[in-house]
Structure formats: structure tokens, C-alpha cells
N, C-alpha and C positions, 0 to 999 in steps of 0.2 A: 733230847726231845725237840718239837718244832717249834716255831717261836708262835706268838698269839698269833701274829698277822695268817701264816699259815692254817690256823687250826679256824680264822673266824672266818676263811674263806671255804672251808671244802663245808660241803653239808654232810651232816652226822651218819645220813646213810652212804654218803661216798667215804665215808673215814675211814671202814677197813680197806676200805680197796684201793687206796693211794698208799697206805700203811704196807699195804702189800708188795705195790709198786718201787716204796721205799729200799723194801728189805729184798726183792729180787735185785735190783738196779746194783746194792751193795755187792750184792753176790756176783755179779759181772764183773765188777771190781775185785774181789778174789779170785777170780779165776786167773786172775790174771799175775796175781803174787802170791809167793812163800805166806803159809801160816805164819811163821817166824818175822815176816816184814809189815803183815796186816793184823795182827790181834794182838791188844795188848797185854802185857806178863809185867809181874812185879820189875824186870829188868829193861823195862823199855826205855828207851833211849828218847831228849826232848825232841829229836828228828823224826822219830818214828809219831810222836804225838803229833804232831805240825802234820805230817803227809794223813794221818786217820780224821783231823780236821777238817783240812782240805777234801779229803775224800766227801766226806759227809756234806760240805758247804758246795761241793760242785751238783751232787743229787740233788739237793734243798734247789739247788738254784734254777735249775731245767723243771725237776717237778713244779716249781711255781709257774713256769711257764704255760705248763698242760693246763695249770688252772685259771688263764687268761683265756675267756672266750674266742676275743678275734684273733689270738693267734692260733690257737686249738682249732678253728674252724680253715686254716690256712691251708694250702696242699706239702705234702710232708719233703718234696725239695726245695720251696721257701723257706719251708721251716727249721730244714739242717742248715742251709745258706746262713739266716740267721743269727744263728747260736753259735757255726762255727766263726761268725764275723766277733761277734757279742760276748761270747761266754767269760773272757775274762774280767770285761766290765762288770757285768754281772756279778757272777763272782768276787769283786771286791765289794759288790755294792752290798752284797750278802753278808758278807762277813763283816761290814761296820755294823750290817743294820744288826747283825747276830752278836755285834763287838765280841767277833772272837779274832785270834792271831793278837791279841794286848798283853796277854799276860807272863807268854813264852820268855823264859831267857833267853840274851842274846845269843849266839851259840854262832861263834866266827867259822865253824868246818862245816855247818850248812851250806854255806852260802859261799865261794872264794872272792865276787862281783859283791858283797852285800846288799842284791838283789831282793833277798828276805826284807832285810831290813828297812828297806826303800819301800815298800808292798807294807812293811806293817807300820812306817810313819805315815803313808796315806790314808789307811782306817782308822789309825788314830784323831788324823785331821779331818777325816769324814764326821766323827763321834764327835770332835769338838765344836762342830757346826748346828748340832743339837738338828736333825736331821729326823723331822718324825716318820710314821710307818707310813702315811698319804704319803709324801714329799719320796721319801724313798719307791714305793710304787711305780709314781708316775714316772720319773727319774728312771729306773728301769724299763720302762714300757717306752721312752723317747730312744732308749740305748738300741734296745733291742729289735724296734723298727725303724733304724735306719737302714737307707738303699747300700748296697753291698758296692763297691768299685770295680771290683774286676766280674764279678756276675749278673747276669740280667735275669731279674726275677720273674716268673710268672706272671702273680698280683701283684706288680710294683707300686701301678697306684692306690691300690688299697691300703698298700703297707706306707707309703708314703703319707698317707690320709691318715691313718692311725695313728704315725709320729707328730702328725699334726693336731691332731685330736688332743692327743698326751698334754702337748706343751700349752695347747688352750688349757685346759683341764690344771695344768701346774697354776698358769697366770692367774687364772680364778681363785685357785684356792687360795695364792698368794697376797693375791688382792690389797686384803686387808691388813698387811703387815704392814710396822711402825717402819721399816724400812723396803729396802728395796731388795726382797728376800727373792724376788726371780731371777732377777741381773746376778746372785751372789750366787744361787745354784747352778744357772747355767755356766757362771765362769769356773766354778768349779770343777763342774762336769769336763769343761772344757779340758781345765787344765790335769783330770782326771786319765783323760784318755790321748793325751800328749805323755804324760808320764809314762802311763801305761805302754806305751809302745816303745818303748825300753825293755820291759820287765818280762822276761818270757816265765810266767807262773810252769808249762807244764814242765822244764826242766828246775824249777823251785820245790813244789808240791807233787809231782808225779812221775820224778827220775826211776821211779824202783816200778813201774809201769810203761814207761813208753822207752825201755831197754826190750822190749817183747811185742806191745803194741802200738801203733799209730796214735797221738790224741786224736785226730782225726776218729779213725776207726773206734777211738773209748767212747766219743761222744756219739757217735751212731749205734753202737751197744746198749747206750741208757738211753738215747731216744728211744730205738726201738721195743725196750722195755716197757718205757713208761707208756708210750703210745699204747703197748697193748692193755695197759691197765687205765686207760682215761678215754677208752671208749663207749 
């Protein structure tokens, strides 16, 4: 199921229709693999649980997307730009905030680089930073509008405006802490997406997927999914 933050942002009469979005988006994702690699069976394997995680937390993480105004109001090649710069921060950011990827045994043939395990002591160190659902938000929404490097965006100043917007919006709300709880998230973040540039998730979570398709092209399957459902 989708976590609170998710359910107190869509309104009641958009709930089926992201629910919708949900359950097609998944289904782009089977299409893409063996019954036998995607549904699970009394005999499933902790590999096969990790990648149906992953599946579900990369959906969670772009649907929340569609449910941020200024970036829903964007033109739809800033918006792949984007996601294909951001998705994996995102996606971690997701699955601390979901604190999932905690509880999995280790399991040494996942991983030969223990790349798994690098990716699940950061959510772990996310969750112990006591990280609430504002903090996580904003944090995402600074991730997700930064300027890309190698592309030149459209709205660049807008999306730059918005990243800026965020990290005002972070400082305020931080404000009031007994410490210096902005300086600690942004160094995190920092050192978040230093790490992360290591860590190639789609050969981690999506090997039994992009032997077939492009991440590239999965991630433009569920945009244009969801897009059709958040219009």
C-alpha cells in the first residue's frame, strides 16, 4: 500500500485514478518479464522479493512526481530530462522514507560488487537521521529540480527557481531546530548523491528488465503511463 504522505496528497476523488495509474504503470513492467520473474510463488527467491520492491518503490517514486504541481505543469521533455538525471536519488529517498530494502537478508549472489549492500546501508543511514515526511518532500523536490549538465532545458529558469524555492522552504522549516539541521541535511544529501554515483541501481534492481529494455525507455513507459492518468 502507499504510504500516508502519498494518500494525504491526492484528493479522494483523484484516488482511483492514480490507483489506476498505479496498477497500469506495474503492468508495463510485466510486460516486460517472465510471470515466473515477476509474481510471487511460495518458492520465490530473496532476489526476486528485492527486484518486486524495487519495482513498486520506482512507480511510488515518479507517481509522486505527477502529484507536484510545478513539475506536472512542466513540458513533458523537461520532465523526462529530469527524472532520467534524478530517478535514482529519488528512489533512494523513497525507500528510506518507505524504510524498505532493511529488512532483506544479506544474500552475497545478488550483488558480486556489494553494491546491494552499499544502497541498503544508505537508507539505513537515511532512517537513522530521523528524517520526517516535510524534510523528505522538500529534499526530493531540491533533487529533482536540479539543472541537468549535459542538457539544456526548456524552463531552465523556472526549474532553477523551484530548486530554489525548495531549499528556501527546507531553511524555514528548519529554522527552529535545536541545531543546525539544514547544514546536516544538505550535507547529507550531498554526500548522498556522491555515493550514489557509484551505485548503478538498474543493473541491482532491474537486471531481469533491462536484458530486453532500455532503463531509459522503462522510464518513458511509466511516464507516459502515468501522464495519461494525471491529466
Amino acid at each position: 500500500t502507499s504510504s500516508p504522505l502519498w494518500s494525504r496528497m491526492i484528493f479522494p476523488q483523484q484516488q482511483q485514478k492514480f490507483n489506476s495509474s498505479l496498477d497500469s504503470t506495474q503492468q508495463t513492467i510485466s510486460d516486460f518479464s517472465n510471470t515466473d520473474e515477476t509474481h510471487l510463488s511460495l518458492d520465490i527467491s530473496n532476489d526476486e522479493i528485492i527486484c518486486e520492491t524495487a519495482s513498486f518503490i520506482l512507480l511510488e517514486s515518479i507517481r509522486w512526481l505527477y502529484l507536484v504541481p510545478s513539475f506536472k505543469d512542466l513540458n513533458e521533455y523537461d520532465q523526462y530530462l529530469l527524472i532520467e538525471q534524478s530517478w535514482s536519488i529519488i528512489f533512494l529517498l523513497t525507500s528510506a522514507e518507505m524504510k524498505k530494502f532493511i529488512d532483506q537478508n544479506d544474500n552475497e549472489s545478488f550483488d558480486e560488487e556489494n553494491q546491494y549492500l552499499l544502497f541498503q546501508s544508505i537508507v539505513k543511514d537515511l532512517i537513522l537521521h530521523s528524517i520526517d515526511q516535510t524534510e523528505y518532500t522538500l529534499l526530493k523536490l531540491i533533487i529533482i529540480f536540479s539543472i541537468p549538465t549535459n542538457y539544456e532545458l526548456n524552463e531552465r529558469f523556472i526549474i532553477d527557481k523551484y530548486r530554489k524555492d525548495a531549499l528556501f522552504m527546507l531553511n524555514e522549516y528548519t529554522r527552529n531546530s535545536k541545531y543546525r539541521r539544514l547544514a546536516e541535511l544538505l550535507m547529507l544529501l550531498s554526500h548522498i548523491q556522491e555515493t550514489m554515483s557509484t551505485i548503478y541501481l538498474d543493473k541491482i534492481f532491474f537486471r531481469h528488465l533491462i536484458n530486453r529494455i532500455s532503463m531509459q525507455n522503462l522510464l518513458r513507459n511509466i511516464i507516459r503511463h502515468i501522464r495519461a492518468f494525471s491529466r
